[in-house]
C-alpha positions in Angstrom: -0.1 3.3 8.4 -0.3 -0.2 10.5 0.8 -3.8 9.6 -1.4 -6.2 12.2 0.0 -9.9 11.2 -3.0 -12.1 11.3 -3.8 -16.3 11.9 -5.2 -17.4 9.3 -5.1 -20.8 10.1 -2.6 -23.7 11.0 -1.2 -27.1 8.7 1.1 -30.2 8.7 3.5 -30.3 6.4 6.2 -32.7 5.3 9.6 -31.7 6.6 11.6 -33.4 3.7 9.5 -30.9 1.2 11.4 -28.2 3.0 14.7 -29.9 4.6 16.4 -32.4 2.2 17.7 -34.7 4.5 14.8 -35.0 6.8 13.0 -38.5 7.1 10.2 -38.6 5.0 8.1 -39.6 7.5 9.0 -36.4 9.5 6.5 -33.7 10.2 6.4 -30.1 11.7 2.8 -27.5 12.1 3.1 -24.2 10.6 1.1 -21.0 10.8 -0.6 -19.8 7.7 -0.7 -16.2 8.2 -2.3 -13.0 6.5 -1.2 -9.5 6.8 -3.3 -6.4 7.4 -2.0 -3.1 6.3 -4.1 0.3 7.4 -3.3 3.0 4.6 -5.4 6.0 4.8 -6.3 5.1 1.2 -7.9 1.9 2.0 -7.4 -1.6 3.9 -5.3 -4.2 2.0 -4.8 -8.0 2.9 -1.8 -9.7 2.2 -2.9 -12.9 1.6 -6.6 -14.7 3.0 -5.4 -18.2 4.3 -7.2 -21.5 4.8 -10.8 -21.5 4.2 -12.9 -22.1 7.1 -14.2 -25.4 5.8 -11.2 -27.3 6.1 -11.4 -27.1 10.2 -13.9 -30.4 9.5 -13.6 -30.9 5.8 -10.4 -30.7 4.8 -11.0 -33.6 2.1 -13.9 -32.4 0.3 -12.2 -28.7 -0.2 -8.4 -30.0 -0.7 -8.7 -33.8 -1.6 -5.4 -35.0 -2.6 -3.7 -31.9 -1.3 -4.4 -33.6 1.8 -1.4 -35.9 1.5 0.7 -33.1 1.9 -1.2 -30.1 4.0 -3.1 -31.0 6.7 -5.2 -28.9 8.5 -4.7 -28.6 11.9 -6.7 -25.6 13.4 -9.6 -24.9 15.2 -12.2 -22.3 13.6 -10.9 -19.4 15.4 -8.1 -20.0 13.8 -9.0 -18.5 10.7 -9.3 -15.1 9.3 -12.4 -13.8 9.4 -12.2 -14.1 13.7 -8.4 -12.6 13.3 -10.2 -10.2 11.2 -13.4 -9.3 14.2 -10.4 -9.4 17.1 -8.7 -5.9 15.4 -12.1 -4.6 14.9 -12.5 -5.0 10.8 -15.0 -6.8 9.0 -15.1 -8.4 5.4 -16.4 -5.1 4.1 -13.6 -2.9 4.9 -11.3 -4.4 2.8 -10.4 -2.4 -0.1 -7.8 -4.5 -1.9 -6.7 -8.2 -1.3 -3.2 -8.9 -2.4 -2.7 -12.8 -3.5 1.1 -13.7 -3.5 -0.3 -17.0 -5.2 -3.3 -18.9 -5.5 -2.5 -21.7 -3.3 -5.3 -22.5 -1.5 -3.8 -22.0 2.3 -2.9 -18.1 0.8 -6.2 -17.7 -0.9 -9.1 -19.6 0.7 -10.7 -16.9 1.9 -10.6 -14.6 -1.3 -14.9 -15.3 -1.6 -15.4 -13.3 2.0 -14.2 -10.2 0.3 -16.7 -9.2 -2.2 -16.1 -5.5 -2.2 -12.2 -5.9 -2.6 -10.5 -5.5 -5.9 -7.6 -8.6 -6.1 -4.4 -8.3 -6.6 -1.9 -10.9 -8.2 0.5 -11.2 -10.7 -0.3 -12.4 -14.4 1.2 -14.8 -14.8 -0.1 -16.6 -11.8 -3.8 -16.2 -13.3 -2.0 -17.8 -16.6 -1.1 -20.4 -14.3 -4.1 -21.0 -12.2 -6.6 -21.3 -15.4 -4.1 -23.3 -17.5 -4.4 -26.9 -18.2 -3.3 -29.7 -15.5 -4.2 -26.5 -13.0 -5.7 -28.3 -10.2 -3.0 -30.8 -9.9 -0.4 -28.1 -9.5 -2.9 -26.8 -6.3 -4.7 -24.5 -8.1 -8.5 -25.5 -6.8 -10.6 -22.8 -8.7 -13.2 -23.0 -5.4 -10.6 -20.6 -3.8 -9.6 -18.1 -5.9 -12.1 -17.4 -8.5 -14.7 -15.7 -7.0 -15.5 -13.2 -9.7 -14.6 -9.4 -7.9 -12.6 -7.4 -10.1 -9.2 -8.9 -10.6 -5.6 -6.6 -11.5 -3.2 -8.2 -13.0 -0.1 -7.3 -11.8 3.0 -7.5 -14.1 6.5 -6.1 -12.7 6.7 -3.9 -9.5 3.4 -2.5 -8.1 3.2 0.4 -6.0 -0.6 0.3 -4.7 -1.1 3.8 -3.5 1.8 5.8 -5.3 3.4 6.5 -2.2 6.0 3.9 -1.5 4.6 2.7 1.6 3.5 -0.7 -0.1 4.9 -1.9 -3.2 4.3 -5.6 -4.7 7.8 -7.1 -6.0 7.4 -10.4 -8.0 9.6 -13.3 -6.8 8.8 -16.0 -8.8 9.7 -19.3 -8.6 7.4 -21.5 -5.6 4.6 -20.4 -8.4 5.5 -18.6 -11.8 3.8 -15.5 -10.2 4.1 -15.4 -6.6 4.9 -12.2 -5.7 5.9 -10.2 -2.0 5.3 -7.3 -0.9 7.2 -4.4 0.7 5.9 -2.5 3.7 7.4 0.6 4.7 6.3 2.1 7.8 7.3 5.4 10.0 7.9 3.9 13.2 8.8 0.2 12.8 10.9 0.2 9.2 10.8 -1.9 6.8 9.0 -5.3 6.3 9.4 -7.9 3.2 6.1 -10.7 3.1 7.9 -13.2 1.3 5.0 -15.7 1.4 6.0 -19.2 0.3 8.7 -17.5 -1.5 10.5 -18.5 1.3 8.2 -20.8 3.2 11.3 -21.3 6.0 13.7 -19.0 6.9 16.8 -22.2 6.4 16.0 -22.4 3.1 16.9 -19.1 2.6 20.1 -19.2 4.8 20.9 -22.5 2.6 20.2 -21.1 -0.4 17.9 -24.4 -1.1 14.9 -24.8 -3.2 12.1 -27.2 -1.3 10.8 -29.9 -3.4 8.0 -27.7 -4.0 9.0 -25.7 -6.4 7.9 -24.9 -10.0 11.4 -23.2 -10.8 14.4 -24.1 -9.0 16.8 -21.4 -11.0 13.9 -18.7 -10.8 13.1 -19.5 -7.1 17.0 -18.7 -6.1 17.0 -15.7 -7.9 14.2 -14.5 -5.9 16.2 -15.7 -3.1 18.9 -13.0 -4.3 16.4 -10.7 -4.7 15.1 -10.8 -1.0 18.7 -10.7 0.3 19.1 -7.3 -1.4 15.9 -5.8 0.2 17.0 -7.2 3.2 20.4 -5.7 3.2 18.3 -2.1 2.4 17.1 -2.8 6.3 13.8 -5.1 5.6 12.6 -7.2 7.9 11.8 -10.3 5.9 8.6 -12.4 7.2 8.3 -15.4 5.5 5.7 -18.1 4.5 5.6 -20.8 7.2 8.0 -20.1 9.5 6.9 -20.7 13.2 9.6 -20.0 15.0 9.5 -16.3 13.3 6.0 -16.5 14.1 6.2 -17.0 17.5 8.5 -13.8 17.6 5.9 -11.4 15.9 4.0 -9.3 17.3 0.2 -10.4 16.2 -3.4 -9.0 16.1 -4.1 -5.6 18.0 -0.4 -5.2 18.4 0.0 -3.5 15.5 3.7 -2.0 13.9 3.7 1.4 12.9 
């Protein structure tokens, strides 16, 4: 089995969302990644990024979501290119995982037609209830009608503990992560926005964009305890981690 960590496209964020005590008017870019994982049952994406429309028109997709994401990526930034460089097209996936239908972790759901979708319950709930769209939930990314499982607790995908889902709620009432065990290289833990920045963890801080501040640090406990099991945990938005990752054809094993 591989992991290949893919762009999926790049944003501006606010750093006092993140870091209390920043200056509002303070900045910082960070990667928006997805994750490929080569089981001999079938290819699974962690996660589909930033629809390609937002390179040039960022306001008609994300509209007031601008004020607080801002694209800030070239085309080839995206995931269908990251996607082409390892040699896979839209058609190969077999299963796209969503930790949470945000639209920089989904916005490419509608290029993978022949995938069966992934996410928790309660984060459909969530996504089709009331108010949706204010909370960032912009139907034009995640509903694109392929067959959808609802996840509820753990989720082993192909029996085999090699890749198990593991909710950690509290960024979104269903965001989940997903455990990656591999022969070679260990262990990893994709924590998506879970932990968006590895300080927050450290801190043990919730960022100001969080549904569930109590739920969101038990997650964080959660995530310490895989990590203690010898999991390397890759989170959300994190570019210094980024940086340090290997990426694309450089697969772990």
């Amino acid at each position: 089995m591989k992991l290949q960590f893919l762009p999926a496209g790049r944003v501006r964020l606010k750093k006092s969302v993140y870091i209390k005590t920043a200056d509002r008017s303070e900045t910082f870019e960070a990667p928006v990644s997805s994750a490929l994982i080569r089981h001999r049952q079938g290819n699974v994406l962690f996660d589909t990024g930033c629809h390609p429309s937002v390179v040039e028109h960022g306001d008609e997709r994300w509209g007031s979501l601008m004020k607080v994401m801002t694209p800030v990526m070239r085309a080839e930034d995206t995931l269908l290119p990251s996607l082409a460089s390892v040699g896979v097209n839209s058609d190969d996936i077999d299963v796209v995982v969503c930790s949470h239908f945000h639209p920089d972790h989904c916005g490419c759901n509608q290029f993978f037609g022949k995938a069966t979708v992934l996410v928790h319950a309660t984060e459909i709930e969530a996504a089709n209830a009331p108010g949706a769209e204010a909370a960032g939930y912009l139907r034009a990314d995640w509903d694109h009608g392929q067959p959808t499982d609802a996840v509820t607790g753990e989720r082993d995908v192909f029996g085999d503990g090699k890749l198990v889902l593991v909710p950690l709620p509290g960024h979104t009432p269903g965001t989940m992560g997903a455990v990656v065990h591999l022969d070679r290289d260990g262990q990893f833990l994709l924590v998506s926005d879970a932990v968006s920045l590895r300080e927050n963890l450290d801190t043990d801080t919730a960022p100001r964009n969080t549904w569930n501040a109590e739920a969101l640090l038990n997650s964080y406990a959660e995530i310490r305890r895989i990590e203690k099991l010898g999991a390397t945990v890759v989170c959300g938005h994190d570019d210094a981690q980024w940086q340090s990752l290997r990426k694309g054809v450089e697969a772990y094993e």
